[in-house]
FIDREN-830879 format. One record per atom (N, C-alpha, C, O, CB): residue number from 1; residue in three letters; atom name; x, y, z. Coordinates in nm, 2 decimals, padded with zeros to 4 digits. Glycine has a CB too. Layout:
<atoms>
+-----+-----+------+--------+--------+--------+
!   n ! res ! atom !     px !     py !     pz !
+-----+-----+------+--------+--------+--------+
! NUM ! ala !   CA !      X !      Y !      Z !
...
+-----+-----+------+--------+--------+--------+
</atoms>
This chain:
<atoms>
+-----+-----+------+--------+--------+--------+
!   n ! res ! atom !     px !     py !     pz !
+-----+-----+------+--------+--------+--------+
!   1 ! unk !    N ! -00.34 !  01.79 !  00.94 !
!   1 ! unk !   CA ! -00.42 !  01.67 !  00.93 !
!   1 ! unk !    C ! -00.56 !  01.70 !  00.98 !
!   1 ! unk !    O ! -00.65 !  01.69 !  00.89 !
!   1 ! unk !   CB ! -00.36 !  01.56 !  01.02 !
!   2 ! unk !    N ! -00.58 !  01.72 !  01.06 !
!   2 ! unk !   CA ! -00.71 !  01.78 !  01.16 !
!   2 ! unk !    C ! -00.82 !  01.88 !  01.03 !
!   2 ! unk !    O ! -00.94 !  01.85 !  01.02 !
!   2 ! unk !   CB ! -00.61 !  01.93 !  01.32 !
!   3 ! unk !    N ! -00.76 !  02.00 !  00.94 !
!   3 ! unk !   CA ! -00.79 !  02.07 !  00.89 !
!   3 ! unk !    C ! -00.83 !  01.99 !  00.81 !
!   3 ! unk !    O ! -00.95 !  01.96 !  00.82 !
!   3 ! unk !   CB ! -00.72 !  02.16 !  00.87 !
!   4 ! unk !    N ! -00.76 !  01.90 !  00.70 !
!   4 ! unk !   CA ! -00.85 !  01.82 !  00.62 !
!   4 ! unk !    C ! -00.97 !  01.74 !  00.67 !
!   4 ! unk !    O ! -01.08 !  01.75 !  00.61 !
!   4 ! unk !   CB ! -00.78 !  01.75 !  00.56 !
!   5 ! unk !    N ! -00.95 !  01.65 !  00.81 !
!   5 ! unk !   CA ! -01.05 !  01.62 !  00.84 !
!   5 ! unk !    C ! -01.21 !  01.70 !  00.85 !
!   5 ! unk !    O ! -01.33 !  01.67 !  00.83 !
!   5 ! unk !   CB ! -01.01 !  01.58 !  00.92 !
!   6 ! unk !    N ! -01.14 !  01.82 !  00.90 !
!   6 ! unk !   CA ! -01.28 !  01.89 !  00.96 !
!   6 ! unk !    C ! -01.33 !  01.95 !  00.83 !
!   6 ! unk !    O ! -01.44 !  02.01 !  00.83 !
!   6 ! unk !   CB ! -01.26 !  02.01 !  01.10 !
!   7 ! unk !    N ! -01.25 !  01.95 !  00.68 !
!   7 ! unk !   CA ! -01.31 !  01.99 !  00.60 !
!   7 ! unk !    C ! -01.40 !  01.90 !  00.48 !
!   7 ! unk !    O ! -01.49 !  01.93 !  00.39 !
!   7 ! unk !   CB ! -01.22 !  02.07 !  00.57 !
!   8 ! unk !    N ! -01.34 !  01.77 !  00.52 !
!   8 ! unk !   CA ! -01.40 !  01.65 !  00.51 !
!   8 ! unk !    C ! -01.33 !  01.58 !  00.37 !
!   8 ! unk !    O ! -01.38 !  01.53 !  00.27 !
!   8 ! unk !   CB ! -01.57 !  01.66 !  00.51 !
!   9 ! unk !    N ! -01.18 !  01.60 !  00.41 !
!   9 ! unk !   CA ! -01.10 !  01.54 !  00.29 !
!   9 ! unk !    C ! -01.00 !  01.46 !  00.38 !
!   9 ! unk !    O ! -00.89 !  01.48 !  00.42 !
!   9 ! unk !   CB ! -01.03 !  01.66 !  00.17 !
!  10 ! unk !    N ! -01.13 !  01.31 !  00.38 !
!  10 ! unk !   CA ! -01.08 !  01.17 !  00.49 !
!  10 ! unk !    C ! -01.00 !  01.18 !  00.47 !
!  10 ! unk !    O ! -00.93 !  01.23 !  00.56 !
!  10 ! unk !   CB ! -01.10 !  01.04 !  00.50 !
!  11 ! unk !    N ! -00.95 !  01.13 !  00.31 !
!  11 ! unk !   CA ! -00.87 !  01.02 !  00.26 !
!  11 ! unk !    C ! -00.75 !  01.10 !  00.27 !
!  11 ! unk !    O ! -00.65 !  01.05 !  00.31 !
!  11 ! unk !   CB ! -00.90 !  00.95 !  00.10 !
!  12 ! unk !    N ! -00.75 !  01.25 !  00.24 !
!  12 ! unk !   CA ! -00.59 !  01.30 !  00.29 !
!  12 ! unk !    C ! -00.56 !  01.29 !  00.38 !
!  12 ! unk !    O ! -00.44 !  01.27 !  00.39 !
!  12 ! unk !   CB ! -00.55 !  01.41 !  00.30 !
!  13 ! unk !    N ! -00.65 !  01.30 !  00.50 !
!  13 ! unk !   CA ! -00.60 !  01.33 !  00.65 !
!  13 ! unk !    C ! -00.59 !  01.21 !  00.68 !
!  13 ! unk !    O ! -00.51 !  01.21 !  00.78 !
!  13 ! unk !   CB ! -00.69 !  01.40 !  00.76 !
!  14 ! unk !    N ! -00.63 !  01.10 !  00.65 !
!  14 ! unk !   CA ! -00.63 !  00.95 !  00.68 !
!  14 ! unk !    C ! -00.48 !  00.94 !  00.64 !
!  14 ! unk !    O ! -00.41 !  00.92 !  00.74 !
!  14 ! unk !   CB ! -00.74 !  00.84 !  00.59 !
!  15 ! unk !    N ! -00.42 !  00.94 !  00.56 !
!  15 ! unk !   CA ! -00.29 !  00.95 !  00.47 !
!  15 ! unk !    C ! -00.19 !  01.00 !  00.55 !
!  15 ! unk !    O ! -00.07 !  00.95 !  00.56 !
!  15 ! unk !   CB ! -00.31 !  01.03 !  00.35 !
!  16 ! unk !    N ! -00.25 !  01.13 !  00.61 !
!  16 ! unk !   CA ! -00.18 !  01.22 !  00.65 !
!  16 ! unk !    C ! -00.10 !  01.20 !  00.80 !
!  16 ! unk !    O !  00.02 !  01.22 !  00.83 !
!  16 ! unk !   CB ! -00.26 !  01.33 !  00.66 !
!  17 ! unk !    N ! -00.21 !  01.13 !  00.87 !
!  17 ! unk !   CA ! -00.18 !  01.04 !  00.98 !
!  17 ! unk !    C ! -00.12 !  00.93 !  00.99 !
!  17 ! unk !    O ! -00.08 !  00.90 !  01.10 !
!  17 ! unk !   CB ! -00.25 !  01.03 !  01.03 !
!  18 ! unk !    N ! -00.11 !  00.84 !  00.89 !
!  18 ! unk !   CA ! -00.07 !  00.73 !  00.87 !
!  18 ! unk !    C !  00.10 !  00.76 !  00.84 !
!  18 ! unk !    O !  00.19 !  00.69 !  00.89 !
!  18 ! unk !   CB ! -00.16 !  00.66 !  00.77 !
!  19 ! unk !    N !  00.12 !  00.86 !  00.76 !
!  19 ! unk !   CA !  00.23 !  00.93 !  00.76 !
!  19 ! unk !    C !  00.31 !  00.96 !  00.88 !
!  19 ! unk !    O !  00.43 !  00.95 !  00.89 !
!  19 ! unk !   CB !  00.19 !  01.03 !  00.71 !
!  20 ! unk !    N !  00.22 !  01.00 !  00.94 !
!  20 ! unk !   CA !  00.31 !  01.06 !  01.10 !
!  20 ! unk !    C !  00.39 !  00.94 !  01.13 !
!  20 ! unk !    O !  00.51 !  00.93 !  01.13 !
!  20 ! unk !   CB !  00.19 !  01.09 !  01.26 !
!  21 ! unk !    N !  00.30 !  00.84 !  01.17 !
!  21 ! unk !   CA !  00.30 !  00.71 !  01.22 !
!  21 ! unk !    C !  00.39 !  00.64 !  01.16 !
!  21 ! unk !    O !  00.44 !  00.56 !  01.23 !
!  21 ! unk !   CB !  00.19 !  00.65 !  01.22 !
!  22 ! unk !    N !  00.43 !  00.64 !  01.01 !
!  22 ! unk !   CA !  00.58 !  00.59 !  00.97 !
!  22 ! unk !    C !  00.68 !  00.66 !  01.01 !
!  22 ! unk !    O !  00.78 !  00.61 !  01.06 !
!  22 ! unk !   CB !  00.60 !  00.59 !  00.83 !
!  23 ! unk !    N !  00.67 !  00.80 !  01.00 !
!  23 ! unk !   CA !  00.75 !  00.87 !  01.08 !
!  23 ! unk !    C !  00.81 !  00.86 !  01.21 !
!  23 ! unk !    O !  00.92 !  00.89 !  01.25 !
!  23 ! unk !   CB !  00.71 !  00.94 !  01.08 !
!  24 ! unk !    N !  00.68 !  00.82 !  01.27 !
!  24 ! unk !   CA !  00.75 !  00.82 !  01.44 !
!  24 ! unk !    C !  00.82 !  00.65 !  01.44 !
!  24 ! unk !    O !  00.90 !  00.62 !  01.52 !
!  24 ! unk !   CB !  00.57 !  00.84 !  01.61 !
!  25 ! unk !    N !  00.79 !  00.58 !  01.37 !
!  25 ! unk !   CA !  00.85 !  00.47 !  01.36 !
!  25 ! unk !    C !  00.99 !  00.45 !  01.32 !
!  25 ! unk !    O !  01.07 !  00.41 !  01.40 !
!  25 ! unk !   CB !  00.79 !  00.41 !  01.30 !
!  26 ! unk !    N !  01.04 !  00.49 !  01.18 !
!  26 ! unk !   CA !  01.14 !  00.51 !  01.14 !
!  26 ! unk !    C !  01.24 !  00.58 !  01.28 !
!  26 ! unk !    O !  01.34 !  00.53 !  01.33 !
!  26 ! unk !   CB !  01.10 !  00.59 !  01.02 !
!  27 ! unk !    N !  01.18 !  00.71 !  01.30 !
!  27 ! unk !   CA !  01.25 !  00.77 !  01.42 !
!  27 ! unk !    C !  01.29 !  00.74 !  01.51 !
!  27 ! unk !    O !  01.41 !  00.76 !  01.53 !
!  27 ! unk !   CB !  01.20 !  00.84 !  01.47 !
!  28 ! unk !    N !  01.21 !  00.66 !  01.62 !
!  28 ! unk !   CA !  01.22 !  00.57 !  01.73 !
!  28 ! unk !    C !  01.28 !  00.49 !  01.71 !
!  28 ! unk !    O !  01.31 !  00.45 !  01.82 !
!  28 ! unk !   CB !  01.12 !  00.51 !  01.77 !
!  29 ! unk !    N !  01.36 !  00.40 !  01.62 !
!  29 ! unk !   CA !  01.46 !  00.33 !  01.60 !
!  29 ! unk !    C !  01.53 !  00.36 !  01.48 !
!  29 ! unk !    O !  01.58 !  00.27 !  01.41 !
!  29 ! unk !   CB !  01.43 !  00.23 !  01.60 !
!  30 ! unk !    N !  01.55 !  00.50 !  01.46 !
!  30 ! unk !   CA !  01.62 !  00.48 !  01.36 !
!  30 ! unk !    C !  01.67 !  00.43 !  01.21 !
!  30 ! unk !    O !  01.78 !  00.44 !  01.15 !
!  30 ! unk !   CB !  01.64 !  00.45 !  01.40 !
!  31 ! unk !    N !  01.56 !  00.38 !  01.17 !
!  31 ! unk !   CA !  01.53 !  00.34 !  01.04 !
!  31 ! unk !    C !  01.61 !  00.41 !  00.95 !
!  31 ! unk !    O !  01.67 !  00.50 !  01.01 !
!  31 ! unk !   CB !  01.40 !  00.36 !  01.00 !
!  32 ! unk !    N !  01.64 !  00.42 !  00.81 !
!  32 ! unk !   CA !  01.67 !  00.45 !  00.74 !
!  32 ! unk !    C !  01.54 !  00.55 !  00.64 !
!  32 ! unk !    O !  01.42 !  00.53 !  00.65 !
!  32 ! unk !   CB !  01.74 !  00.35 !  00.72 !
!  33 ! unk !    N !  01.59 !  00.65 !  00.56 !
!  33 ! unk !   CA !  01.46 !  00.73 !  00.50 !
!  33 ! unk !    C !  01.40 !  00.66 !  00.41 !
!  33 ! unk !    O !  01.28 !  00.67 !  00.39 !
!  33 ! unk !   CB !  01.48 !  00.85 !  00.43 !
!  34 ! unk !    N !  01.52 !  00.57 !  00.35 !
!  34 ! unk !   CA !  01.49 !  00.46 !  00.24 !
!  34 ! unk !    C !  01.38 !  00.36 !  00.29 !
!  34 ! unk !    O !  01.30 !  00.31 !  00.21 !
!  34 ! unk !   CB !  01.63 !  00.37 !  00.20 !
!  35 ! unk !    N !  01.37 !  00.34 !  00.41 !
!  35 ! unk !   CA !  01.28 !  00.25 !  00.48 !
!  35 ! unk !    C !  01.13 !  00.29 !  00.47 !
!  35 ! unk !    O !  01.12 !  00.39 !  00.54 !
!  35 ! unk !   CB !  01.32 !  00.24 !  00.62 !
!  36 ! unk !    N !  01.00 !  00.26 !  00.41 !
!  36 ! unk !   CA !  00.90 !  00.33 !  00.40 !
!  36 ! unk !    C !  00.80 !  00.19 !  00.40 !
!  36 ! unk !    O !  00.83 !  00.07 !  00.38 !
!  36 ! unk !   CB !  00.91 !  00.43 !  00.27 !
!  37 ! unk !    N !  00.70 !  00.24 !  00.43 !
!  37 ! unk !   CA !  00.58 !  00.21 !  00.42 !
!  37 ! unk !    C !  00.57 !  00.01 !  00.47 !
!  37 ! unk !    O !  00.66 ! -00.02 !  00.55 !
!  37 ! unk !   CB !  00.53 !  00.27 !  00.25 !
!  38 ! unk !    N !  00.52 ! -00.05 !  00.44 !
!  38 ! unk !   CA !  00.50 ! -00.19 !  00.48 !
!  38 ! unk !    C !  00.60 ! -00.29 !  00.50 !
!  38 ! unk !    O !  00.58 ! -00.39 !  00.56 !
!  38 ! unk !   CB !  00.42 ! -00.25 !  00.40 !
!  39 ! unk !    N !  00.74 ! -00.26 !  00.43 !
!  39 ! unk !   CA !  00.85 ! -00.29 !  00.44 !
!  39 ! unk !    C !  00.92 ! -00.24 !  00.59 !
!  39 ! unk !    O !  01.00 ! -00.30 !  00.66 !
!  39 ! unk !   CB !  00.90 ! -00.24 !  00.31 !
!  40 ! unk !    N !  00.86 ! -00.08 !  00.62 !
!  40 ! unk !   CA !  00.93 ! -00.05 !  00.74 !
!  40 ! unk !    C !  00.88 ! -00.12 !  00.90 !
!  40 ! unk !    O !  00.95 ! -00.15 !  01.00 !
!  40 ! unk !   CB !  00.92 !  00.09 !  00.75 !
!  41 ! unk !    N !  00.71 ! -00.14 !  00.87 !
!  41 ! unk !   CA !  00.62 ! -00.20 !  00.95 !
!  41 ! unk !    C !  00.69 ! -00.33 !  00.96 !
!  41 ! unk !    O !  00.70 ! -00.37 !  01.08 !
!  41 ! unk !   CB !  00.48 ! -00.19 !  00.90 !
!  42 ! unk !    N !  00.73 ! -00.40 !  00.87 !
!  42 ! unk !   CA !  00.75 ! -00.54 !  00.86 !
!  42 ! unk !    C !  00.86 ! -00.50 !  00.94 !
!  42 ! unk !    O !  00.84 ! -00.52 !  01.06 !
!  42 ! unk !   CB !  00.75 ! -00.62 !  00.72 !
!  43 ! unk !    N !  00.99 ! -00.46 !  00.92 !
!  43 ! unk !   CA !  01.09 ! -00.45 !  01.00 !
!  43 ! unk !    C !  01.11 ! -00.43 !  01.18 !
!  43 ! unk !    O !  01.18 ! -00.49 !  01.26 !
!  43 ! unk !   CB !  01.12 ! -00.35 !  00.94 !
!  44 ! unk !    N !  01.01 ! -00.32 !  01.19 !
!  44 ! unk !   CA !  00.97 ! -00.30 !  01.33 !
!  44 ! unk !    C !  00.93 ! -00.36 !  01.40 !
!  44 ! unk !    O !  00.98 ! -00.39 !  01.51 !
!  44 ! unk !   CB !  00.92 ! -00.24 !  01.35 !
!  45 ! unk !    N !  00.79 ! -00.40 !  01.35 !
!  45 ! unk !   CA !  00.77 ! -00.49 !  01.42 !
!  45 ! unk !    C !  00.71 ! -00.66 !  01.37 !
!  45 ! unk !    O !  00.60 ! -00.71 !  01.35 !
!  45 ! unk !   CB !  00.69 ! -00.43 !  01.50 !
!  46 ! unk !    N !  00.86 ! -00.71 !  01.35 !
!  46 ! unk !   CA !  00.88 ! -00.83 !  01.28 !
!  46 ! unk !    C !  00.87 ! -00.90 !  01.43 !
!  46 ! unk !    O !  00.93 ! -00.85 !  01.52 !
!  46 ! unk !   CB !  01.03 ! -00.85 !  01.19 !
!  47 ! unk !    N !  00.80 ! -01.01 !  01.45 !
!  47 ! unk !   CA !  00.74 ! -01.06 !  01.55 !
!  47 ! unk !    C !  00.88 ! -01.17 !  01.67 !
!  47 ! unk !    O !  00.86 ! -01.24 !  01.77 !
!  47 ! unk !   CB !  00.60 ! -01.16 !  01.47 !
!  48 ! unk !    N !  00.96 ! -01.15 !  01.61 !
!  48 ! unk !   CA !  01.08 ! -01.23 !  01.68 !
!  48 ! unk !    C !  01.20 ! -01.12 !  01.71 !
!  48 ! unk !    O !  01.28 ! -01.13 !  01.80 !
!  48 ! unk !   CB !  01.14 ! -01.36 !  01.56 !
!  49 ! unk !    N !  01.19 ! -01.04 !  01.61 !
!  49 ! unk !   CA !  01.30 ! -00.95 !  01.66 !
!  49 ! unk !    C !  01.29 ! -00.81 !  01.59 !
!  49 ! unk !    O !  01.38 ! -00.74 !  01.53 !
!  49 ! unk !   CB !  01.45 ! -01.01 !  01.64 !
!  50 ! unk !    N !  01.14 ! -00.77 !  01.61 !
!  50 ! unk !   CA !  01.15 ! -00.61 !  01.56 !
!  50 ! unk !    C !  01.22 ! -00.53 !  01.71 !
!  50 ! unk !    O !  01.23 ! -00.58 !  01.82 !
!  50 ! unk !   CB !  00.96 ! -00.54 !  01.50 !
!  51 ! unk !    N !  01.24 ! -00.42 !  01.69 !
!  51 ! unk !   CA !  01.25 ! -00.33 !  01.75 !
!  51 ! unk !    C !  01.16 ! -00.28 !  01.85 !
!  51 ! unk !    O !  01.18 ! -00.25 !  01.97 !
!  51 ! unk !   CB !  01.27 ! -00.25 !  01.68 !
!  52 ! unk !    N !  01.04 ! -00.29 !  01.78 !
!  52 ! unk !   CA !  00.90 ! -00.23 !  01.86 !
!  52 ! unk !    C !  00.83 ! -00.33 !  01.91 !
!  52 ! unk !    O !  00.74 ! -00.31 !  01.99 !
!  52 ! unk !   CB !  00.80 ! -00.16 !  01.78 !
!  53 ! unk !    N !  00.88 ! -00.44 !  01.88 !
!  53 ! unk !   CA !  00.75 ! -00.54 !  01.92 !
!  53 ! unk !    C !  00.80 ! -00.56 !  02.05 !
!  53 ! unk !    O !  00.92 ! -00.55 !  02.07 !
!  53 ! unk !   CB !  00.72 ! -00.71 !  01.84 !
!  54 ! unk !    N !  00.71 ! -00.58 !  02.14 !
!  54 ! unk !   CA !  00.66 ! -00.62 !  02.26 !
!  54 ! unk !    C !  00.67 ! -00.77 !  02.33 !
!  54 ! unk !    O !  00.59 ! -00.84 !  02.37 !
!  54 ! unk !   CB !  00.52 ! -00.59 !  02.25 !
!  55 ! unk !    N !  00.81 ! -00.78 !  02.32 !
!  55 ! unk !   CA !  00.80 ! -00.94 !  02.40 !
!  55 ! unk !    C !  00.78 ! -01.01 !  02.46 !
!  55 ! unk !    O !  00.82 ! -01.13 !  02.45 !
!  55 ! unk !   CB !  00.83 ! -00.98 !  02.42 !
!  56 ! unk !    N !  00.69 ! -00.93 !  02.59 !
!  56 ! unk !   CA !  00.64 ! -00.98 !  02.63 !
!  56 ! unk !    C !  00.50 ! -01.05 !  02.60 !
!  56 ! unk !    O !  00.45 ! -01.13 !  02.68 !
!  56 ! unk !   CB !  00.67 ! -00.93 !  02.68 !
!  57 ! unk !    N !  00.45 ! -01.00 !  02.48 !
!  57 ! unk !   CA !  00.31 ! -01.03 !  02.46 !
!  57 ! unk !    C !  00.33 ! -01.19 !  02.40 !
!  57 ! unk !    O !  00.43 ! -01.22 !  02.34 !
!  57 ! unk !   CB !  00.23 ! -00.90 !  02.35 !
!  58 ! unk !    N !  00.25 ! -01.26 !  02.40 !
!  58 ! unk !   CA !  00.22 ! -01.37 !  02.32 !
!  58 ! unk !    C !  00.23 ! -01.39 !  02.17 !
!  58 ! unk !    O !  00.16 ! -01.32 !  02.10 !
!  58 ! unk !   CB !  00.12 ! -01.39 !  02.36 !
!  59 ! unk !    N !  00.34 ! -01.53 !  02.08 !
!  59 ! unk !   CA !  00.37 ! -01.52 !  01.98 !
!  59 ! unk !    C !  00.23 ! -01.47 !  01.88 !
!  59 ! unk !    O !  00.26 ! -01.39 !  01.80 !
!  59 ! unk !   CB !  00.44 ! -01.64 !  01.96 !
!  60 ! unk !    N !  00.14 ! -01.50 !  01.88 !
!  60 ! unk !   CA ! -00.01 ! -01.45 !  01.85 !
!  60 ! unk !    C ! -00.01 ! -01.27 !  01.83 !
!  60 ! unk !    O ! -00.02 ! -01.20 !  01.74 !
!  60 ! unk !   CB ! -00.12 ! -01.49 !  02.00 !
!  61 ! unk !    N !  00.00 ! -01.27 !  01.93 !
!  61 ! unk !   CA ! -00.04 ! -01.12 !  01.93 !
!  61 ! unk !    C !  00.05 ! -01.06 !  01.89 !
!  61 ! unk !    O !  00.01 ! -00.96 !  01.82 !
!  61 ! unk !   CB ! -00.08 ! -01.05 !  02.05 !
!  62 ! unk !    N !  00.22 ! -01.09 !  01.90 !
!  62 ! unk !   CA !  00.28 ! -00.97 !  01.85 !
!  62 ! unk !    C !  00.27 ! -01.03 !  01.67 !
!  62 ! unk !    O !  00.28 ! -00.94 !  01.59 !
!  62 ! unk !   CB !  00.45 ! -00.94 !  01.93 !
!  63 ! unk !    N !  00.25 ! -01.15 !  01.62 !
!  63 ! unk !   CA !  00.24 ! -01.13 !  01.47 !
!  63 ! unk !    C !  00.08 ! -01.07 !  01.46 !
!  63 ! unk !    O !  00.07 ! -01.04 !  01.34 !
!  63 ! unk !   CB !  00.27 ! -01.30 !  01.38 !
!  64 ! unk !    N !  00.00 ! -01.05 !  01.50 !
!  64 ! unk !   CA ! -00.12 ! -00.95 !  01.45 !
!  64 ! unk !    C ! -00.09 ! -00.86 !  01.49 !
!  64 ! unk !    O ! -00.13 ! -00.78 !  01.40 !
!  64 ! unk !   CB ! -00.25 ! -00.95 !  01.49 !
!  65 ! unk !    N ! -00.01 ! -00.78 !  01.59 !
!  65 ! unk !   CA !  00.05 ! -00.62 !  01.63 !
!  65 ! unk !    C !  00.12 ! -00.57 !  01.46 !
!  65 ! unk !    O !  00.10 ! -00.47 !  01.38 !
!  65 ! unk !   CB !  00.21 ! -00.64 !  01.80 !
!  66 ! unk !    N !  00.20 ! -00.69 !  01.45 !
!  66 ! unk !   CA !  00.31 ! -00.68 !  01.26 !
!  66 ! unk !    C !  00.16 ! -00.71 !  01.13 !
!  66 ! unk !    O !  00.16 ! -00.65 !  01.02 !
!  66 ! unk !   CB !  00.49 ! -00.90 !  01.23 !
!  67 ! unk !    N !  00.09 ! -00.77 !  01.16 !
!  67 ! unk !   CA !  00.01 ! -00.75 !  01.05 !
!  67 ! unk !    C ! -00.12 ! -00.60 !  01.05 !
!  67 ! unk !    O ! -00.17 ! -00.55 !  00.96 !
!  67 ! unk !   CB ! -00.07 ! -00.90 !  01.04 !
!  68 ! unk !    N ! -00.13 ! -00.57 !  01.22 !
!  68 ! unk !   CA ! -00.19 ! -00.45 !  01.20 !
!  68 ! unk !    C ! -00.16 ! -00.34 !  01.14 !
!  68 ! unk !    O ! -00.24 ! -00.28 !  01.07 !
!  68 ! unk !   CB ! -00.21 ! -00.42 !  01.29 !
!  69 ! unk !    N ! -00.04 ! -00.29 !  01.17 !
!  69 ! unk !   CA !  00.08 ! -00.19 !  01.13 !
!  69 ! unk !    C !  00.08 ! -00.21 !  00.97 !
!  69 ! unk !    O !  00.05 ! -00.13 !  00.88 !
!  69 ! unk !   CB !  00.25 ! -00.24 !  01.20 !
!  70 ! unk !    N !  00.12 ! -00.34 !  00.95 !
!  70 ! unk !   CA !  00.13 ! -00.39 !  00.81 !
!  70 ! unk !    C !  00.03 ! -00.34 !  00.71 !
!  70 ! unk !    O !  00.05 ! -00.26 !  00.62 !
!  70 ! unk !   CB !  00.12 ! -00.54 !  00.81 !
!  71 ! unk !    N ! -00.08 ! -00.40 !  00.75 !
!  71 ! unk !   CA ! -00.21 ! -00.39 !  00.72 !
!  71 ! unk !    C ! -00.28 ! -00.23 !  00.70 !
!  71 ! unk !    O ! -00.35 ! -00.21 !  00.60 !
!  71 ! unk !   CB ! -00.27 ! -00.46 !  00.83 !
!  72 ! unk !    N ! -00.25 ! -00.14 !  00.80 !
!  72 ! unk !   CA ! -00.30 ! -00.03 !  00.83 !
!  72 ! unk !    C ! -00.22 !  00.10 !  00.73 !
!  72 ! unk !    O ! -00.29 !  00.20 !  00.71 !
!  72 ! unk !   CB ! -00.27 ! -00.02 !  00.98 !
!  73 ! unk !    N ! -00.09 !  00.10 !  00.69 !
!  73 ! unk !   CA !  00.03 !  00.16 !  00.65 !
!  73 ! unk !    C ! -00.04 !  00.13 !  00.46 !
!  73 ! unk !    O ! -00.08 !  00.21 !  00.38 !
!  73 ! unk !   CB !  00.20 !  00.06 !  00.72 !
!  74 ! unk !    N ! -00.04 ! -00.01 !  00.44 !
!  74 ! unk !   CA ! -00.05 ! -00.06 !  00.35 !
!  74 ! unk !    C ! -00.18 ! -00.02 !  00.28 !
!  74 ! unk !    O ! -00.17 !  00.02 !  00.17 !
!  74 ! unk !   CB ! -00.03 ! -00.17 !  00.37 !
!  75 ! unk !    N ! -00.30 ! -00.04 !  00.34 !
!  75 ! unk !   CA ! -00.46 !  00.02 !  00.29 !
!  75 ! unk !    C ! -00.44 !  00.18 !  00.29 !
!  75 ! unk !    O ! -00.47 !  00.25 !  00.19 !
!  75 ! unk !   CB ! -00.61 ! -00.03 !  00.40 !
!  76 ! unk !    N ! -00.39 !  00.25 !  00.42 !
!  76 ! unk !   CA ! -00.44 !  00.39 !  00.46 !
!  76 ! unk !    C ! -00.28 !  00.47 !  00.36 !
!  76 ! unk !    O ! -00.26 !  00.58 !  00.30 !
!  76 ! unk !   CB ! -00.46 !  00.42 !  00.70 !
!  77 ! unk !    N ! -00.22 !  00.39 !  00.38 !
!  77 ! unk !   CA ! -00.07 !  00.52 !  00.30 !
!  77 ! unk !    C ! -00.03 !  00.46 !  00.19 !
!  77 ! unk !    O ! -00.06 !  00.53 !  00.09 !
!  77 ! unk !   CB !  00.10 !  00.55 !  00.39 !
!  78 ! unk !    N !  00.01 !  00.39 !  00.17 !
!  78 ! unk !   CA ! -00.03 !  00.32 ! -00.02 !
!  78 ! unk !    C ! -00.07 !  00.36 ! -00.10 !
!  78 ! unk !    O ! -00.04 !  00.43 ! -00.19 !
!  78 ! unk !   CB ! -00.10 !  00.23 ! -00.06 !
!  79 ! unk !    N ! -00.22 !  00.27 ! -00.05 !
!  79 ! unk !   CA ! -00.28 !  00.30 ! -00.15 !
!  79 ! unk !    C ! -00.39 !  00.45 ! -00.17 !
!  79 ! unk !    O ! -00.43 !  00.49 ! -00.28 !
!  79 ! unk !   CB ! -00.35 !  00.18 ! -00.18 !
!  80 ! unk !    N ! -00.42 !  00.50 ! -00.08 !
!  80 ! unk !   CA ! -00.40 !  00.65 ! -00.07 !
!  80 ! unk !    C ! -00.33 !  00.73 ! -00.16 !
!  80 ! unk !    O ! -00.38 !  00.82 ! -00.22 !
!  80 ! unk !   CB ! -00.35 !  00.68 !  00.03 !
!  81 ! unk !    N ! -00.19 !  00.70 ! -00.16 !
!  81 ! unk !   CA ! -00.11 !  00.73 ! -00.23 !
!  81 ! unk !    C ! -00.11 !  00.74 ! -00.35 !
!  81 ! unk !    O ! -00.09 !  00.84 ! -00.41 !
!  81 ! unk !   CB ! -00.05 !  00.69 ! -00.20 !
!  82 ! unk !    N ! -00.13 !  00.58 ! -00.40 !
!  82 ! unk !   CA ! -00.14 !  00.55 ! -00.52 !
!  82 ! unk !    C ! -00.32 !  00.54 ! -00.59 !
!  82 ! unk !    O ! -00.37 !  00.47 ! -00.68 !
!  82 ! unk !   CB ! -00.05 !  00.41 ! -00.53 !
!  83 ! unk !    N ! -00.38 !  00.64 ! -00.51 !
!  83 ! unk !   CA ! -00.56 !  00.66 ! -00.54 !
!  83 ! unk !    C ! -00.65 !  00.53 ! -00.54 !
!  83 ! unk !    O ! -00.77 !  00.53 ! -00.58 !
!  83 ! unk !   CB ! -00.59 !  00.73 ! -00.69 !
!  84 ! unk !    N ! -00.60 !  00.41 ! -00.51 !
!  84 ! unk !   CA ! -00.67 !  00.30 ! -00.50 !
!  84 ! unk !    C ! -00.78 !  00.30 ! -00.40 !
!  84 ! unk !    O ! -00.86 !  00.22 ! -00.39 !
!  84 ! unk !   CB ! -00.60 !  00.20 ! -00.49 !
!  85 ! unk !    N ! -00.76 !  00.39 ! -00.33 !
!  85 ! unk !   CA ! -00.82 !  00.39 ! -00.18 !
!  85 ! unk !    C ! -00.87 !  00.54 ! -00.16 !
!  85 ! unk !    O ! -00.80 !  00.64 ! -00.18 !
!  85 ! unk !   CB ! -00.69 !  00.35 ! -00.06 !
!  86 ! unk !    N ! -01.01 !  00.53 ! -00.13 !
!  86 ! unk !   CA ! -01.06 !  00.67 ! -00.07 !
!  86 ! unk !    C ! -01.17 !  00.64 !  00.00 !
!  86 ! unk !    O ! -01.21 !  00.52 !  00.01 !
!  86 ! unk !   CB ! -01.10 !  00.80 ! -00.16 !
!  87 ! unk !    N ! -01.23 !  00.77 !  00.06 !
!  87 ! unk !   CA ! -01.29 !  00.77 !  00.20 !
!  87 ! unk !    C ! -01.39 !  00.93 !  00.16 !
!  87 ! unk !    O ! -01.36 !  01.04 !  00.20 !
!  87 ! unk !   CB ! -01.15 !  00.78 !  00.35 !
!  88 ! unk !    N ! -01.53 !  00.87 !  00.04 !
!  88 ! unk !   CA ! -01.55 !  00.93 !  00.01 !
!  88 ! unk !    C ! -01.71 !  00.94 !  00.08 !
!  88 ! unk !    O ! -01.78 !  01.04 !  00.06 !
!  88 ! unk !   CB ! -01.51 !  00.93 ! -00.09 !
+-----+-----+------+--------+--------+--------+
</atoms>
């Protein structure tokens, strides 16, 4: 990841990391492989009873914690993915 950055190919390394980060999600609870991308975010941290969310925080914050994830997975590994998105 790092290597593309420093060679200045964002949009891979942006990708690349965003990658991790489904990864360590899926992992941490277990997910299934089938489970990917905004669908998994949504799962995790589904604001009433994801896995990851934080119940203690306020109904507010943990549905923007699920739309950040959401949000972040969805622009940076998506559509990355699918070239809609770069970081040129």
């Amino acid at each position: 990841m790092w290597s593309n950055f420093i060679i200045g190919k964002y949009d891979i390394a942006v990708f690349e990391a965003f990658k991790e980060v489904e990864v360590a999600v899926r992992t941490l609870r277990g997910f299934q492989l089938t489970d990917l991308g905004t669908d998994l975010m949504s799962k995790a941290f589904k604001a009433d009873t994801g896995p990851l969310t934080d119940m203690a925080l306020p109904q507010s914050e943990r549905n923007s914690m699920l739309l950040l994830f959401m949000g972040a997975i969805g622009l940076f590994k998506e559509s990355v993915q699918s070239s809609a998105c770069c970081f040129d």
